[in-house]
One Martini backbone bead per residue (centre of mass of N, CA, C, O) as a GRO file, in nm:
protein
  318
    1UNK     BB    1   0.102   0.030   0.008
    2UNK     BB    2   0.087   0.378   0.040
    3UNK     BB    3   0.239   0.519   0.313
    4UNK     BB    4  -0.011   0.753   0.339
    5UNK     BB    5  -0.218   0.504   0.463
    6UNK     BB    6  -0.064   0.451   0.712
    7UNK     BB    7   0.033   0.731   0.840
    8UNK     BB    8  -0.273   0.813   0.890
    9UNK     BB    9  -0.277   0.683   1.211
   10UNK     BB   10  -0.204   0.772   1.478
   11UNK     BB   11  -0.390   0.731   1.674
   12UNK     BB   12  -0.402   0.433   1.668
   13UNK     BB   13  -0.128   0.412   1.771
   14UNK     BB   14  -0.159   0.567   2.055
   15UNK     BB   15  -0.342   0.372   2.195
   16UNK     BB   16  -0.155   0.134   2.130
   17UNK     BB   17   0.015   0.247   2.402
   18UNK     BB   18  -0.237   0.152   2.564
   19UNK     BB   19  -0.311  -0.047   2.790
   20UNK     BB   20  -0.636  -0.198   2.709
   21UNK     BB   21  -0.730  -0.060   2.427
   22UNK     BB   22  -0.955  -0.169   2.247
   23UNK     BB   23  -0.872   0.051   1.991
   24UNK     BB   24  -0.600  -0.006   1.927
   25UNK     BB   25  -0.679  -0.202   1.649
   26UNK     BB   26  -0.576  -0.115   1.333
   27UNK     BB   27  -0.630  -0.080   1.022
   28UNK     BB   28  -0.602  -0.127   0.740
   29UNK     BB   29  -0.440  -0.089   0.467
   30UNK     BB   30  -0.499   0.002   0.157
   31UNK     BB   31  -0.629  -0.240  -0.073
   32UNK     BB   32  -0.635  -0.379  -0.414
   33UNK     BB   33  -0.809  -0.599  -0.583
   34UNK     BB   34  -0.637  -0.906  -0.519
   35UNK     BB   35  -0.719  -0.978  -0.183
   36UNK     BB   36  -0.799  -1.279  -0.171
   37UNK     BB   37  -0.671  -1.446   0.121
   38UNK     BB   38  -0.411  -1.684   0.261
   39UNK     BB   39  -0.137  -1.675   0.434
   40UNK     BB   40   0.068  -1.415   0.347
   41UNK     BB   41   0.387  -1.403   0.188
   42UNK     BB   42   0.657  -1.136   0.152
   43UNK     BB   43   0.813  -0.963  -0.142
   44UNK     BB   44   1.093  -0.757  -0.256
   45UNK     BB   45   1.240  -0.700  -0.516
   46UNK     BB   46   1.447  -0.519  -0.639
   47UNK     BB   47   1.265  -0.368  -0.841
   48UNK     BB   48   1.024  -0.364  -0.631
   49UNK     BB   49   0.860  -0.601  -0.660
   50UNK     BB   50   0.583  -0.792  -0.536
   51UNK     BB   51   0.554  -1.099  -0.385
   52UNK     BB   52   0.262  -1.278  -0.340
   53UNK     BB   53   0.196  -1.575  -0.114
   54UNK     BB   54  -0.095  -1.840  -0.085
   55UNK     BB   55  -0.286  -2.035  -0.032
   56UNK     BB   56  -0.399  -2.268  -0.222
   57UNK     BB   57  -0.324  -2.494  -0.428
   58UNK     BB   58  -0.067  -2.402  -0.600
   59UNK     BB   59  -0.023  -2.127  -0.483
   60UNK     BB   60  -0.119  -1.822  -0.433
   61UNK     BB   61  -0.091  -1.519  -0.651
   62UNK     BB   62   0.071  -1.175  -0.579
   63UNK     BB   63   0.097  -0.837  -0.754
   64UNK     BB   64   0.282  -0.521  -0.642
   65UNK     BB   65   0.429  -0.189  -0.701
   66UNK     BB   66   0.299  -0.018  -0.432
   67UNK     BB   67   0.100  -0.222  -0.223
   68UNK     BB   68  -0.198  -0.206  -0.322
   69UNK     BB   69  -0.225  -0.282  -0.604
   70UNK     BB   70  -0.322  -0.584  -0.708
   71UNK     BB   71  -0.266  -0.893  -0.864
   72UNK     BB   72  -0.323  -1.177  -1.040
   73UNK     BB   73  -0.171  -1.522  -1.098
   74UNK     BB   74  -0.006  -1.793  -1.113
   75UNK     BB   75   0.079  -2.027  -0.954
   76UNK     BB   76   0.366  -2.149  -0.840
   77UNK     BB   77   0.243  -2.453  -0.949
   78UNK     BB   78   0.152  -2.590  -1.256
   79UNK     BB   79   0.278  -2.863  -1.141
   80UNK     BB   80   0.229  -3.083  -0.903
   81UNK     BB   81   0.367  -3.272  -0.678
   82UNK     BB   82   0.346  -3.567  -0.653
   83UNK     BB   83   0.385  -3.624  -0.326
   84UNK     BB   84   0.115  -3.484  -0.258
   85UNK     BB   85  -0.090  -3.702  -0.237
   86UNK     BB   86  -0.024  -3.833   0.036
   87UNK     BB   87  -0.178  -3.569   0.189
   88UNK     BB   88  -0.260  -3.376  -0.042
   89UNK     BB   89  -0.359  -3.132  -0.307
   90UNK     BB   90  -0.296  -2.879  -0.116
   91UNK     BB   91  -0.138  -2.574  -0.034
   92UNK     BB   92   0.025  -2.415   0.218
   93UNK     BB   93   0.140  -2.192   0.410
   94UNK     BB   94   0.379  -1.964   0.285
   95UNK     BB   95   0.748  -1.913   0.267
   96UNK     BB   96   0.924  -1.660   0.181
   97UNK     BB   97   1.250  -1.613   0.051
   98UNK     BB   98   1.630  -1.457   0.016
   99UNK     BB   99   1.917  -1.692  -0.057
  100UNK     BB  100   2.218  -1.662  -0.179
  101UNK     BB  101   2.062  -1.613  -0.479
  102UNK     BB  102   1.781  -1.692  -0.379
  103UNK     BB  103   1.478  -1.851  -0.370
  104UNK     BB  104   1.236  -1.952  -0.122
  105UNK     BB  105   0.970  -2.194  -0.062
  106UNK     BB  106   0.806  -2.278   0.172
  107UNK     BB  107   0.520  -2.564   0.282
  108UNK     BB  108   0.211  -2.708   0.315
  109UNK     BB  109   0.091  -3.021   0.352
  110UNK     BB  110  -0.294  -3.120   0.375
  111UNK     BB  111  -0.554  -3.127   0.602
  112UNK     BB  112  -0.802  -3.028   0.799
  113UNK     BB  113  -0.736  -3.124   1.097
  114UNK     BB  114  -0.453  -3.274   1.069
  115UNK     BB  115  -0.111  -3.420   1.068
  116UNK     BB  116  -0.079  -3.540   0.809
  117UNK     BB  117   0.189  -3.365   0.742
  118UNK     BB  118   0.395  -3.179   0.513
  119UNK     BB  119   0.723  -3.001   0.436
  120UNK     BB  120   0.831  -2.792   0.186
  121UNK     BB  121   1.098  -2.684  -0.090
  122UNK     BB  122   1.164  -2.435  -0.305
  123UNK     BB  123   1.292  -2.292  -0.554
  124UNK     BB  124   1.439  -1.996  -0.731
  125UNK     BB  125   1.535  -1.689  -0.905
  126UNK     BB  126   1.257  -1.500  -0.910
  127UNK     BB  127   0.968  -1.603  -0.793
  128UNK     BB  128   0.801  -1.689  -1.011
  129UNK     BB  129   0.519  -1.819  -1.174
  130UNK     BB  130   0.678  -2.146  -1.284
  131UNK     BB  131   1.002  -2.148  -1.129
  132UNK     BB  132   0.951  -2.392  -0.936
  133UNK     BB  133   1.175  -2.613  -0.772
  134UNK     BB  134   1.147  -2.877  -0.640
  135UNK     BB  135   1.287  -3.060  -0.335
  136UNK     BB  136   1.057  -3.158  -0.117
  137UNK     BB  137   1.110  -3.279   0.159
  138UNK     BB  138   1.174  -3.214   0.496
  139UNK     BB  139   0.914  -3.243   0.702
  140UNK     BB  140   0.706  -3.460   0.905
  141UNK     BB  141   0.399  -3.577   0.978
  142UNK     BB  142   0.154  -3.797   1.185
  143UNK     BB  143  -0.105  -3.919   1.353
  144UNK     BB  144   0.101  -4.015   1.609
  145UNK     BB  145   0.186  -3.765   1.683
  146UNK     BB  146   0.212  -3.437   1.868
  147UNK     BB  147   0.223  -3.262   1.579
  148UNK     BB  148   0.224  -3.027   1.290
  149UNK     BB  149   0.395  -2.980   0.946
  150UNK     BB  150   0.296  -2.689   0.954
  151UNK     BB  151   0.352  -2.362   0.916
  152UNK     BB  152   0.626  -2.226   0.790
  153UNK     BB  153   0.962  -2.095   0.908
  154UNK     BB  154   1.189  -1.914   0.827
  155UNK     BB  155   1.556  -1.833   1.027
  156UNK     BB  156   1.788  -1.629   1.002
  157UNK     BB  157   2.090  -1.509   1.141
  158UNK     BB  158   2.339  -1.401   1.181
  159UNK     BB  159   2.529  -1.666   1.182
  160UNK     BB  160   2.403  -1.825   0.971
  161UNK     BB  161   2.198  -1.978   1.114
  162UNK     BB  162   1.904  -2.212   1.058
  163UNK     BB  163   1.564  -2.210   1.091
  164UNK     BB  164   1.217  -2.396   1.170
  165UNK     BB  165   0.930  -2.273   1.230
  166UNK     BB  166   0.618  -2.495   1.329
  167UNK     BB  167   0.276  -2.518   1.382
  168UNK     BB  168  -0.033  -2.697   1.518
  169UNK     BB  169  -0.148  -2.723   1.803
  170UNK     BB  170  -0.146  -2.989   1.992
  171UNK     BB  171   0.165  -2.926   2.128
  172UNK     BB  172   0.276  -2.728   1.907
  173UNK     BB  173   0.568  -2.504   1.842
  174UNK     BB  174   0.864  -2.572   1.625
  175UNK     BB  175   1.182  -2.677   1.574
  176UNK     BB  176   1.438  -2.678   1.353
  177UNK     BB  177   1.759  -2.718   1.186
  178UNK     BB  178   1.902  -2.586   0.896
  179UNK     BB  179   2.081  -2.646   0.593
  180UNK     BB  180   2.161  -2.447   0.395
  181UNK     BB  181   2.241  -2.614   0.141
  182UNK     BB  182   1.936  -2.786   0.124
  183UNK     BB  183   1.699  -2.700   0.305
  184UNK     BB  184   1.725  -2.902   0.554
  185UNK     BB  185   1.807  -3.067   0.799
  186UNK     BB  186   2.025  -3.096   1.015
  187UNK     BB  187   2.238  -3.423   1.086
  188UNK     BB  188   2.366  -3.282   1.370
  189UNK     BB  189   2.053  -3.152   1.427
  190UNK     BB  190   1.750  -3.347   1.556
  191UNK     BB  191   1.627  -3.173   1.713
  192UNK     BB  192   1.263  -3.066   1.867
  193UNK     BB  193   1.159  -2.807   1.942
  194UNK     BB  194   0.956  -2.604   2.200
  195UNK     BB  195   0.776  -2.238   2.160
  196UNK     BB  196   0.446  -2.323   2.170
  197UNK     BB  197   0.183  -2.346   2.414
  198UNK     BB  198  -0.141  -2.516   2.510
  199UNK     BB  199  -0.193  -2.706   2.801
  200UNK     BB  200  -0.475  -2.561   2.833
  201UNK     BB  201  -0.715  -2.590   2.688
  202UNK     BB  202  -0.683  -2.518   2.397
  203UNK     BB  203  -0.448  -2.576   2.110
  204UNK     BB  204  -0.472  -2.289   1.951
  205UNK     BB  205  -0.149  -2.314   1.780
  206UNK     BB  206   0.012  -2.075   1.520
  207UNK     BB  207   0.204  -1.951   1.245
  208UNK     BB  208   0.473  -1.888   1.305
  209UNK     BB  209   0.711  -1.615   1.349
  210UNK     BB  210   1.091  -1.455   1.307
  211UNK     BB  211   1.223  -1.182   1.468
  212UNK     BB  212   1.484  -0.962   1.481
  213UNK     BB  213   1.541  -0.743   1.751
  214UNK     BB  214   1.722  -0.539   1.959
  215UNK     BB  215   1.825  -0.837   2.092
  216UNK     BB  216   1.553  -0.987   1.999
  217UNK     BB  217   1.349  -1.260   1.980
  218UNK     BB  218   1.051  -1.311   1.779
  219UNK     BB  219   0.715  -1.450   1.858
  220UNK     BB  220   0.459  -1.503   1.578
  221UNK     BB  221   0.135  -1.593   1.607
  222UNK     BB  222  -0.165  -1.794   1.603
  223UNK     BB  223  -0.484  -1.767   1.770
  224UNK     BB  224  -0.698  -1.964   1.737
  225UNK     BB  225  -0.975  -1.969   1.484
  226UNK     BB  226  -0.998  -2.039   1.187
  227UNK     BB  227  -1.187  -2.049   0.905
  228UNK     BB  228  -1.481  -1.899   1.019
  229UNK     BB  229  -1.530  -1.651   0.904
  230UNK     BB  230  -1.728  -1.453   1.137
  231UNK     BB  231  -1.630  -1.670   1.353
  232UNK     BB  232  -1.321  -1.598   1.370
  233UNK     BB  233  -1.060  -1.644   1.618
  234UNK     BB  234  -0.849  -1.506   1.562
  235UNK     BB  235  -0.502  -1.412   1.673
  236UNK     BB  236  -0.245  -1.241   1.738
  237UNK     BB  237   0.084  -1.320   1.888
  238UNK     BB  238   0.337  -1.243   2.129
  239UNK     BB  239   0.708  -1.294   2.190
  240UNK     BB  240   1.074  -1.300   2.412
  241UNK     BB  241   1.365  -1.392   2.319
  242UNK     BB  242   1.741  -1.439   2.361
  243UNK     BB  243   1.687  -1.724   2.178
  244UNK     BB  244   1.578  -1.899   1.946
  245UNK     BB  245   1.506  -2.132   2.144
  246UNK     BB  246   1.437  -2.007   2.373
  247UNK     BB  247   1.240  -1.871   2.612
  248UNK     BB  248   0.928  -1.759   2.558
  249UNK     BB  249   0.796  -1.418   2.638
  250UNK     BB  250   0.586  -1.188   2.778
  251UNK     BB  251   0.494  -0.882   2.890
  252UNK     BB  252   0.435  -1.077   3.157
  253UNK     BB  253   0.656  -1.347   3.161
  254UNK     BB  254   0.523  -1.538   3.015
  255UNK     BB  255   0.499  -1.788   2.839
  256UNK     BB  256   0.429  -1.988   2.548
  257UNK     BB  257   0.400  -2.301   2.695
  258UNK     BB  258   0.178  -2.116   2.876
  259UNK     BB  259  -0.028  -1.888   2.706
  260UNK     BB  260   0.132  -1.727   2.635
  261UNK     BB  261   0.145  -1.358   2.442
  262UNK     BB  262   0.097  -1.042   2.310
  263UNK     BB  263  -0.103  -0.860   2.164
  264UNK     BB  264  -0.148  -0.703   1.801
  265UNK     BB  265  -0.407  -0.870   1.706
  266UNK     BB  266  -0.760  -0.793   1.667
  267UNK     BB  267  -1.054  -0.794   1.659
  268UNK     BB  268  -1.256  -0.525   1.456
  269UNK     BB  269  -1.522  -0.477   1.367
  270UNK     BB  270  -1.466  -0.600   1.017
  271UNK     BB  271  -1.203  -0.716   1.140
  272UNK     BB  272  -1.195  -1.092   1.137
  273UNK     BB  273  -0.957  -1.287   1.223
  274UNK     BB  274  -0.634  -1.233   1.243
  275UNK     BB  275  -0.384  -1.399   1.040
  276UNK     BB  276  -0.116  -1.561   0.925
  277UNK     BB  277   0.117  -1.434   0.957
  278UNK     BB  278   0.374  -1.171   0.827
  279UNK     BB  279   0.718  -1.041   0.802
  280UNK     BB  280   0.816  -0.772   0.702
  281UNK     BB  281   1.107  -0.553   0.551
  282UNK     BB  282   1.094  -0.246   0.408
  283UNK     BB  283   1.165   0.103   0.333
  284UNK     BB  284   0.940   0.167   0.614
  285UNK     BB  285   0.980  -0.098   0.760
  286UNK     BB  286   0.787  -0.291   0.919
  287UNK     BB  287   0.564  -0.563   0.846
  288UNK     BB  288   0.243  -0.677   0.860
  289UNK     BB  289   0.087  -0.996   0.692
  290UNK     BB  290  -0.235  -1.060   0.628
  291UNK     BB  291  -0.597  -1.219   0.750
  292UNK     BB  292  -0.924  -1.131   0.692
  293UNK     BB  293  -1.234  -1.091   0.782
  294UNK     BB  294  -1.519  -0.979   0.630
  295UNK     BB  295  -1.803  -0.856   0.736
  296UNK     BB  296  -1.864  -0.659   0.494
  297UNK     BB  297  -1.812  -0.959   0.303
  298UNK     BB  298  -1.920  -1.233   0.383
  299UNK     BB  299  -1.636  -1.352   0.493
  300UNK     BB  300  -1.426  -1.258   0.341
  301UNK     BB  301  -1.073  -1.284   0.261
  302UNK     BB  302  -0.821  -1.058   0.336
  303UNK     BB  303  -0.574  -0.834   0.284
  304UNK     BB  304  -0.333  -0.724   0.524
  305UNK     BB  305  -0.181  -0.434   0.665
  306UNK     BB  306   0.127  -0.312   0.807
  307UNK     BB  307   0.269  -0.126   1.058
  308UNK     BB  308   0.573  -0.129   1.283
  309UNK     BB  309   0.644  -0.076   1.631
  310UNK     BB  310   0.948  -0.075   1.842
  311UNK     BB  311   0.972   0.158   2.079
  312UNK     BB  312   0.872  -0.048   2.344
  313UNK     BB  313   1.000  -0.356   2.263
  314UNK     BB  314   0.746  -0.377   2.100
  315UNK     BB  315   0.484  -0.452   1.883
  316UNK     BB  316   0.315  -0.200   1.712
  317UNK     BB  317   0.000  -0.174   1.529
  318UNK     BB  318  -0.056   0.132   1.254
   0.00000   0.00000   0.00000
């Protein structure tokens, strides 16, 4: 969108400041065009295109060069990878960067409500649809697991080091170590950390989401209920951390192993069901990019932006 459409919004900044203000949380940001969309993640190429990818079938493409007007293009993948049919048809929250001189996107194969489910890796030079090149799978869940393989988010270090955080629902979200050369787990460890449980009441934590700010590691999550129109309690919450397997804490110290959260994005007014969501770095700033159900367009899911400010030492949407 374009930056004017955001800066435009103070109110709703400062009362975002005040603990407990019903009215925090800010409307996004004027998007037109091809706007419909689940778990978007985005990226801007050196030439200033963005280009946006989400949930349903070989994973659905929007690009946009001002931030604002979006329009629709081809699946990422022309051909589904054949190993797919073992999980599901479509795939999910798909999670792009650019490492090393190449796009990457990780992406989870699925069916809802199952743990049966593959996290895969595709490579490409442009990021664009019907260049990506399937690599297979990184890490899998069974029915017998604990956890569930899906909603990955890579995240790179300062120091070089690869993680992967994923994970819905069961025990929670977890990560393991990635080796840069291959795109897929360290065969030197084969960890599977713990960053976010909810282990009494709902078990409704998914979409991790990590990016290091001020010397802390921040893990930003989609909690409670997705994908039922007006009906969704999605919503973000954040922790952080000093280590990148944490232990993760909210602003009151609370763990995210126990429940803990820090509120960033809540339902309000047409605006139903924030999550999914995923953080972008632009040259304004960094973004949150998520979706929410429109109260008024019966729950159609549509494209949310925002940006974030950190001058509190937490994010904090406006």
């Amino acid at each position: 969108m374009r930056r004017t459409s955001l800066l435009a919004v103070p109110v709703a900044f400062l009362l975002a400041l005040i603990p407990g203000t019903a009215s925090a949380y800010p409307n996004p940001g004027t998007v037109t065009g091809a706007t419909t969309i689940h778990d978007p993640t985005m990226i801007r190429t050196s030439a200033g295109r963005y280009l946006l990818y989400g949930t349903g079938g070989g994973l659905g493409y929007r690009t946009s060069t001002d931030r604002t007007a979006f329009t629709a293009g081809s699946d990422a993948f022309s051909t589904k990878p054949s190993w797919w049919s073992s999980y599901a048809t479509e795939a999910w929250a798909p999670d792009i960067s650019y490492q090393g001189g190449k796009y990457l996107l990780y992406y989870a194969v699925s069916t809802f409500g199952s743990n049966k489910s593959a996290i895969g890796v595709a490579t490409s030079s442009t990021g664009l649809p019907g260049s990506w090149s399937d690599q297979g799978t990184v890490y899998t869940s069974t029915t017998s697991s604990d956890y569930n393989a899906i909603d990955p988010n890579l995240f790179v270090d300062g120091d070089g080091k690869w993680w992967l955080s994923f994970g819905s629902w069961w025990t929670g979200l977890k990560m393991i170590q990635i080796n840069p050369a291959t795109g897929k787990q360290l065969s030197t460890n084969t960890t599977r950390y713990s960053i976010a449980s909810r282990p009494t009441g709902t078990k409704a934590v998914e979409a991790p989401y990590i990016v290091k700010r001020n010397g802390y590691y921040y893990l930003f999550a989609s909690y409670d209920t997705c994908c039922a129109g007006t009906s969704s309690t999605y919503k973000v919450k954040v922790g952080r951390a000093t280590s990148v397997t944490g232990p993760y804490v909210d602003k009151n110290g609370v763990s995210m192993m126990n429940n803990g959260g820090t509120s960033v994005l809540e339902s309000h007014g047409r605006y139903i069901g924030p999550g999914g969501q995923s953080i972008m770095n632009d040259s304004d700033g960094d973004l949150i990019v998520y979706h929410y159900y429109d109260g008024n367009d019966n729950g159609t899911p549509k494209l949310g932006i925002n940006l974030l400010n950190w001058s509190s030492g937490w994010p904090v949407a406006y």
